[in-house]
C-alpha positions in Angstrom: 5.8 24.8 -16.5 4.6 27.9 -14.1 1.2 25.9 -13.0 0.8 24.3 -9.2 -0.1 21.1 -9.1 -1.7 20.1 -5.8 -2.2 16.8 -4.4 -5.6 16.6 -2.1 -6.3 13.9 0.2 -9.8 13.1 0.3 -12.1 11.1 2.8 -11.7 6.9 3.0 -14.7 6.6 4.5 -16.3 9.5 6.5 -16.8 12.6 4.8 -16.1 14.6 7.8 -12.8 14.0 7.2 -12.0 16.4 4.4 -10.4 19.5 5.7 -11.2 22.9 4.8 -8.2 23.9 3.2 -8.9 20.7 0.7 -12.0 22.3 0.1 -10.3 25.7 -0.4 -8.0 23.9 -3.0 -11.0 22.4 -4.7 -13.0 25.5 -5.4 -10.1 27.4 -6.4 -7.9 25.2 -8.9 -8.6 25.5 -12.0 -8.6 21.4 -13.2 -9.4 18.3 -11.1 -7.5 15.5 -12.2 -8.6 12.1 -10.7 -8.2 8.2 -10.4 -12.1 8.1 -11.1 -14.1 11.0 -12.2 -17.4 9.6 -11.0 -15.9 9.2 -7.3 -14.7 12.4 -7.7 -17.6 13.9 -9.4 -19.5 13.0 -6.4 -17.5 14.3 -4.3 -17.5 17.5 -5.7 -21.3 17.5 -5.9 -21.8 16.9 -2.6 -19.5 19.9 -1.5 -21.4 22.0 -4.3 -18.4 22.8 -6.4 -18.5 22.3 -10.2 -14.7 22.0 -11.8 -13.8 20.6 -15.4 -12.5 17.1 -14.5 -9.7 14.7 -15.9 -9.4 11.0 -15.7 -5.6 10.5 -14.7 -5.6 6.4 -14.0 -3.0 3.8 -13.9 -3.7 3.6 -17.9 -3.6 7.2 -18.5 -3.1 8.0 -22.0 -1.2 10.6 -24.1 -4.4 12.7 -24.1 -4.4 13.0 -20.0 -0.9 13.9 -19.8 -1.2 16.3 -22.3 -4.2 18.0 -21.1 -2.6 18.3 -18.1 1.1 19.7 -19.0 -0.8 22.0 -21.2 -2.8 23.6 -18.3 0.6 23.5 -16.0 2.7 25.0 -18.7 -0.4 28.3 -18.7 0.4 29.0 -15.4 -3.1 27.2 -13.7 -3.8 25.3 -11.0 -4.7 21.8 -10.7 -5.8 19.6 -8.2 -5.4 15.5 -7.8 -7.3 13.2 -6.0 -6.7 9.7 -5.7 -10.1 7.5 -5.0 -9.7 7.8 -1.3 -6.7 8.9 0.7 -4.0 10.1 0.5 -2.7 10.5 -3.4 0.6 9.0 -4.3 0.2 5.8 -1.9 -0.4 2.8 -3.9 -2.1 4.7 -6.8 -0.9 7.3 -9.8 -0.3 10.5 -7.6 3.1 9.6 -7.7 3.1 9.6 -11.9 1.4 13.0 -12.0 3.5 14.5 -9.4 6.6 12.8 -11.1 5.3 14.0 -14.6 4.9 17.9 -12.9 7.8 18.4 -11.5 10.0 17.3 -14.7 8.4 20.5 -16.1 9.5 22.5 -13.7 5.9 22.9 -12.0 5.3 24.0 -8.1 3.9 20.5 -6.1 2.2 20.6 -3.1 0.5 17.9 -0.9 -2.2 19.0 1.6 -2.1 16.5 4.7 -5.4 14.7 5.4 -6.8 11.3 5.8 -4.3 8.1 4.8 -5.7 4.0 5.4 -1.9 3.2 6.2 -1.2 5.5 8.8 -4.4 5.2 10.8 -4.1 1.1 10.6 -0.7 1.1 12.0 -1.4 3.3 14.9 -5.1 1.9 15.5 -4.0 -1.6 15.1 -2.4 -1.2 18.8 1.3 -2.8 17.2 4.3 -0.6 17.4 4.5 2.0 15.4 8.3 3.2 15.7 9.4 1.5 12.6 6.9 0.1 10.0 6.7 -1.0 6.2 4.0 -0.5 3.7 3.5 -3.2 1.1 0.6 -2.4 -0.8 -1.9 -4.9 -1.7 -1.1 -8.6 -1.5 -0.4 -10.8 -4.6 -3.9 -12.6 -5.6 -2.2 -16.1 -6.5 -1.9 -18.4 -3.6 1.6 -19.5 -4.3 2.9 -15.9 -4.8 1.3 -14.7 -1.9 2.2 -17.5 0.6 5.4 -16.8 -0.7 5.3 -13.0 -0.3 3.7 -13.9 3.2 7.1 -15.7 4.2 9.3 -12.6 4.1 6.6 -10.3 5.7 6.9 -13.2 8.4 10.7 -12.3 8.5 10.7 -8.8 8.8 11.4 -7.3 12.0 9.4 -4.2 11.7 5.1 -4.1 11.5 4.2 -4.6 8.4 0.7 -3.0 6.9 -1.2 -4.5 3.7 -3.9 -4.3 1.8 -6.5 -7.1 0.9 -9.7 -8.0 -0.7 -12.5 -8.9 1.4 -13.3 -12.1 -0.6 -9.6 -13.4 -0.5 -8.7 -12.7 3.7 -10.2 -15.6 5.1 -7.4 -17.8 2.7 -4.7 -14.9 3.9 -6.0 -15.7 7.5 -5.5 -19.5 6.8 -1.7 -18.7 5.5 -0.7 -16.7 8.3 -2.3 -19.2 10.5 0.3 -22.1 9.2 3.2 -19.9 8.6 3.0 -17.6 12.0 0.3 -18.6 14.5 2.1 -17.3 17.4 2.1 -13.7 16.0 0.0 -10.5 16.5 -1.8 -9.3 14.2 -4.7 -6.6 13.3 -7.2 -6.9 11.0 -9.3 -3.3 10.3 -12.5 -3.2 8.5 -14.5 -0.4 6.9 -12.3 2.5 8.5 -13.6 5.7 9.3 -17.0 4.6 8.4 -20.4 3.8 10.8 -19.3 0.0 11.2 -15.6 0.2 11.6 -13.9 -2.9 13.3 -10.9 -4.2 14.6 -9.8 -7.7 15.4 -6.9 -8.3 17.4 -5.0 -11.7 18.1 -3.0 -14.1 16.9 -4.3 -15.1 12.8 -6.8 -17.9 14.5 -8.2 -15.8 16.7 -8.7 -12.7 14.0 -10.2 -15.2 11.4 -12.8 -16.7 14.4 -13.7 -13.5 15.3 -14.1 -12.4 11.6 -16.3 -15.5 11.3 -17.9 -15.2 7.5 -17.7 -11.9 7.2 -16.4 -10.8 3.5 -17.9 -7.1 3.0 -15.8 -3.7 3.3 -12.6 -2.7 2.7 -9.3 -4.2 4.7 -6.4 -3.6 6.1 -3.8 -6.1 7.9 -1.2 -4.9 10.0 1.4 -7.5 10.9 3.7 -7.2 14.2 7.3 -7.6 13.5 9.1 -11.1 14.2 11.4 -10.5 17.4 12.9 -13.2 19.3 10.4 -14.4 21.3 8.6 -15.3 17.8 9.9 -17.5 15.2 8.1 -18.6 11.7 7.0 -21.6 11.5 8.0 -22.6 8.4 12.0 -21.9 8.6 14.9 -22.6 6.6 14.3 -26.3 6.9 14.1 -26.4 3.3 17.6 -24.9 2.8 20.6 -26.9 3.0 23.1 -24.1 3.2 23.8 -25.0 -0.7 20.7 -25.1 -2.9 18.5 -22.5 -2.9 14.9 -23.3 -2.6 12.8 -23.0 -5.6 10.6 -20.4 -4.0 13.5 -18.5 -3.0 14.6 -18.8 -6.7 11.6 -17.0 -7.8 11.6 -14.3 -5.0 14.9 -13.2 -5.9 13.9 -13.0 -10.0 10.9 -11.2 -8.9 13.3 -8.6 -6.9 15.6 -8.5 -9.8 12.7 -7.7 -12.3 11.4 -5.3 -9.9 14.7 -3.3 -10.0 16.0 -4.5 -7.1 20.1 -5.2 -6.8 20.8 -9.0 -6.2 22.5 -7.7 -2.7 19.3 -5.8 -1.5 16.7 -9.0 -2.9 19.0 -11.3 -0.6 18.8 -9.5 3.2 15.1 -10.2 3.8 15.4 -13.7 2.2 18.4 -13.9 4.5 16.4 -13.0 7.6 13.9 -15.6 6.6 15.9 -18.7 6.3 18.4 -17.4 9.2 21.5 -17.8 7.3 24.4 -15.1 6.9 23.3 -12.6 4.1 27.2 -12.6 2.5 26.8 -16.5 2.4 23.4 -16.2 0.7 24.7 -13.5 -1.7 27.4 -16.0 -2.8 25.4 -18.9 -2.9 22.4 -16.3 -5.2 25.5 -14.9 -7.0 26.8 -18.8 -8.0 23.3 -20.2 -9.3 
């Protein structure tokens, strides 16, 4: 492939946001390919440009990838944009950007607006060392589950969630971690933005019933002068909880070495991680 394939971050909120040299990239390329050609079609109206436009989701077919290569491999230009912010972060820039330069195609990605980083530097947590974990399982066990390693990890932690599921998120961090900080940011960017700041009981009172816009919870990282709740009172030093069972199959299926699944199980229940290895290794 000779083409360029450009990833463009668009707005998440406030259109103000889109920088000129995404706009440049937009009226020049020759193909936009998108999560959602209406949200992009929009888009594109409202800055007055008119581009042929290709639906590149997570179920993208033989025909999008195809229609893409095919304009790569003839030397043009094409543009991505994910819904909102920046593309490859928890939606199928990475694919298209993985798919281009297998052919040998020139990638670039424009900087601009991105949920994560403005949540984890808004949310007032530190910022020196942080994870991203996408969006939260939607199953109450798997997530309570999921929400006990966050709780171990020494680093702030951001996530996404669903404004009809965070007041049971709230609840879960309430019983598992009430002592720590967190943030919870609502509609960013946009003419009502929030923040809530506290510990989980304290965000969910001042959240009250609200369950419209789009969310994002940034977690402070456990130190030492706060524990989880919920430790490794289950664990005996010999049999492995059944939850801890079904984290480390989900890390194995996930692609995940049994030695990297057991560290932040490790941290969790406060054990040695060579002893937990063993003891994951034996079962």
């Amino acid at each position: 492939m000779t083409g360029h394939l450009i990833l463009v971050p668009t707005p998440i909120g406030n259109l103000g946001d889109l920088t000129h040299r995404a706009v440049e990239v937009l009226e020049t390329c020759d193909l936009v390919a998108c999560e959602d050609t209406r949200r992009t079609g929009g888009l594109l109206a409202h800055l007055g440009i008119e581009k042929p436009l290709q639906r590149f989701d997570d179920h993208a077919g033989e025909e999008a990838y195809a229609r893409i290569g095919l304009a790569l491999a003839n030397g043009h230009t094409v543009a991505y944009c994910s819904d909102a912010g920046m593309p490859g972060i928890n939606d199928p820039g990475f694919e298209i950007a993985r798919m281009a330069r297998a052919g040998g195609a020139k990638v670039t990605v424009l900087p601009g607006a991105s949920s994560v980083l403005l949540a984890v530097v808004a949310s007032g947590l530190p910022c020196h060392a942080f994870s991203f974990l996408g969006y939260l399982p939607s199953k109450g066990e798997a997530r309570r589950t999921f929400l006990k390693l966050i709780a171990a990890r020494e680093e702030t932690t951001v996530v996404f969630e669903t404004p009809h599921r965070i007041h049971e998120v709230l609840d879960e961090l309430h019983d598992l971690i009430p002592e720590r900080e967190i943030a919870l940011g609502r509609e960013l960017t946009k003419l009502h933005e929030t923040w809530y700041r506290g510990t989980p009981d304290e965000v969910r009172k001042a959240l009250g019933k609200e369950s419209r816009g789009e969310m994002v919870l940034v977690l402070a990282g456990a130190d030492s002068k706060r524990t989880v709740t919920e430790a490794a009172a289950d664990f005996d030093g010999e049999t492995l909880p059944e939850w801890a069972i079904r984290f480390l199959d989900a890390a194995r299926d996930g692609g995940m070495t049994l030695r990297e699944a057991v560290k932040p199980l490790a941290r969790h229940l406060g054990v040695n991680a060579s002893d937990l290895y063993k003891r994951a290794a034996e079962r």
